[in-house]
Steps between C-alpha positions, in 0.01 A plus 500: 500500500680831406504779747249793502571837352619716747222747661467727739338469778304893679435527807324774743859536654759343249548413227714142313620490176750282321832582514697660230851719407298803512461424892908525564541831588225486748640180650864658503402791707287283744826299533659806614276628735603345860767292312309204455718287343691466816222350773617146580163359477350543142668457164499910320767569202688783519455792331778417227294123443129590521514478092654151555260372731177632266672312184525217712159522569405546188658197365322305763187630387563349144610181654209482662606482826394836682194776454750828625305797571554846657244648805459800476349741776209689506484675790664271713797300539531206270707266767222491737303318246780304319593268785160358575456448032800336469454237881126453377617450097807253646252336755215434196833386280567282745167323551460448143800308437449309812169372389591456151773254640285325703215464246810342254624285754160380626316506165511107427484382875267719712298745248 
């Protein structure tokens, strides 16, 4: 099954869209504010690699193997609501395979 076209998705607060080249000078100066590339506990390019990270991305999105996309605030900050998208998208992720294991394991036995 090939993957969707990318949309984006409006909110009352924020808004997601896919992610793109045109999004790297907004992600660069994000980078720089507080220095994020430096906390220990997340994963943030610097500055000098966010254009590496979105072609990376990128190329994952034509291998099929990621849906990248950008929130962006509207009126509020965007973190506050990214944490609990990505634990409940990696949670749902998670369930899915889990079941789709089972079901293949206990298809000729059980089911």
């Amino acid at each position: 099954m090939p993957w969707p076209d990318p949309i984006t998705l409006r909110g009352q607060h924020a808004r997601l869209e896919p992610l793109s080249k045109e999004h790297r000078e907004g992600l660069v100066e994000a980078v720089k504010d507080g220095n994020l590339s430096t906390i220990w506990y997340t994963a943030i390019p610097t500055p000098d690699n966010v254009a590496k990270e979105i072609d990376r991305r990128l190329a994952l999105q034509v291998a099929g193997s990621m849906l990248p996309f950008l929130l962006k605030r509207l009126g509020f900050d965007p973190a506050s609501a990214s944490a609990p998208f990505v634990a409940t998208l990696v949670d749902v992720t998670g369930l899915v395979i889990y079941f789709s294991v089972a079901y293949l394991m206990l298809r000729g036995t059980l089911l």
